[in-house]
N, C-alpha and C positions, 0 to 999 in steps of 0.2 A: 395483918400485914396488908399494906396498899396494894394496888393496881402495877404490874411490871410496867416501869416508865422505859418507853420506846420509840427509837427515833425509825423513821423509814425513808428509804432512799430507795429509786427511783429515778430512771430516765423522763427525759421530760413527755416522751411520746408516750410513757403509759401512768401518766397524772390522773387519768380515769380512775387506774386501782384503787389508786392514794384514794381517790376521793368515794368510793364504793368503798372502800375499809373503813369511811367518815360515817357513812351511814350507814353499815353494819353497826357500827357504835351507839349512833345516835336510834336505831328502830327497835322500840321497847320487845318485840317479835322476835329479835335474834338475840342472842346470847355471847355476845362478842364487847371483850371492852378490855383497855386498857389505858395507862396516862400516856397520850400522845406529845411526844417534844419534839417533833416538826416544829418550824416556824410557823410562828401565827399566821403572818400575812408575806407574802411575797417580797422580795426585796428589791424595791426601784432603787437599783444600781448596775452599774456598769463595772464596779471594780471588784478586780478578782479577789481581794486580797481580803477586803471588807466584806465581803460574800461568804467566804470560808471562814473568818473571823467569828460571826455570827452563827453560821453552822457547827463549828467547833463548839461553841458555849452549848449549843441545845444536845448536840452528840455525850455531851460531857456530862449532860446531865441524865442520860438513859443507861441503863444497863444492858439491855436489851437491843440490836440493830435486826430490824428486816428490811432485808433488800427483794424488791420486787426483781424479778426476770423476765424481764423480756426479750425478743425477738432483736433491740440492738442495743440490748442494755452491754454488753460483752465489749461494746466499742466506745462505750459513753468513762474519759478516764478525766475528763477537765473536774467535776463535780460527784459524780455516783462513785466511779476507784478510789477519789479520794476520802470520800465519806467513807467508807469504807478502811480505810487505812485508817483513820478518825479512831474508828471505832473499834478493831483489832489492837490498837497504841494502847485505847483505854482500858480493855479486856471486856467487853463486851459480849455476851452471848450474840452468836452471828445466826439469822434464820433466813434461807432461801426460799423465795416464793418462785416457785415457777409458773409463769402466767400462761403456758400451754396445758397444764393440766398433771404435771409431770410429778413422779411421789420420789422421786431420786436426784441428785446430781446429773444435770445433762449438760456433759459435753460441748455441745454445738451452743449454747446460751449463758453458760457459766460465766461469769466474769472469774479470770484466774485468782483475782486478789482471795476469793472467800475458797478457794479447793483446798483441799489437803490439811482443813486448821481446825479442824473438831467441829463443825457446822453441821446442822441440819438443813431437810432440801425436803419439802413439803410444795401441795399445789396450792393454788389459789381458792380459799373455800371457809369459811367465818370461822366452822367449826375446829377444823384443823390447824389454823393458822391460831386461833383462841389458844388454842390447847398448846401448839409451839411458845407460844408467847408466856404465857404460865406456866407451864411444864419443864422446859427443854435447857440443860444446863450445858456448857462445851464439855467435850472429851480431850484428854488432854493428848491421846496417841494419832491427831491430826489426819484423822480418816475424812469420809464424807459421808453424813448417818441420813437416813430414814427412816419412816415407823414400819412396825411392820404392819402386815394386814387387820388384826387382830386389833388394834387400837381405831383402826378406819370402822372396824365393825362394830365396835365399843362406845364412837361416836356415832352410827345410824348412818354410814355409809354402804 
């Protein structure tokens, strides 16, 4: 079986992650990988509509969505809510990264669209995030999951 194909969304203020998840991929050292269906390159455009267009087609082709959390991702709904809605439409496994370090649903940084829908809510970390992305299927009774301790100790945390 291949590599879980995975889109990631993201505010534009934390494109860092995005791009530290690049090279968790790419450092033969770490143990992290998956088919990325991000846009290849950026999109020079101005229009909403062709923007979404584009993003739609690459959403459509992952099974898999993680959404990075951060600090204003909760406010971010032109691009990240709706990728998000994107990818709940298509039935997508939904995986929260929280960028504070956080191994649950929080509250204060959630974006509403992924609560309550059988998601997982891990932090930001190769191993973890590795292990959501191949591991981690939805629940269909629309909780907000975690691992528990036990799997953090199992990965060398």
């Amino acid at each position: 079986m291949g590599l879980p194909r995975t889109f990631v969304g993201f505010s534009s203020t934390d494109i860092h992650c995005y791009r530290l998840m690049q090279a968790w991929k790419a450092n033969q050292h770490i143990d992290f990988n998956f088919t990325d269906c991000q846009l290849n390159s950026e999109i020079n455009s101005e229009n909403e509509q062709y923007i979404k267009k584009k993003c739609r087609e690459r959403i459509n082709m992952a099974g898999k969505y993680v959404m990075l959390i951060g600090q204003d991702t909760k406010s971010k709904y032109k691009y990240v809510r709706w990728e998000a809605e994107v990818a709940i439409e298509k039935g997508c496994t939904i995986i929260g990264v929280n960028l504070d370090g956080s191994r649950s649903m929080q509250m204060n940084t959630c974006p509403p669209i992924i609560r309550d829908i059988g998601a997982i809510f891990i932090p930001f970390s190769p191993k973890i995030v590795a292990y959501a992305i191949e591991n981690y299927k939805m629940h269909d009774d629309k909780d907000n999951y975690h691992y528990k301790d036990s799997v953090y100790k199992q990965l060398g945390y």
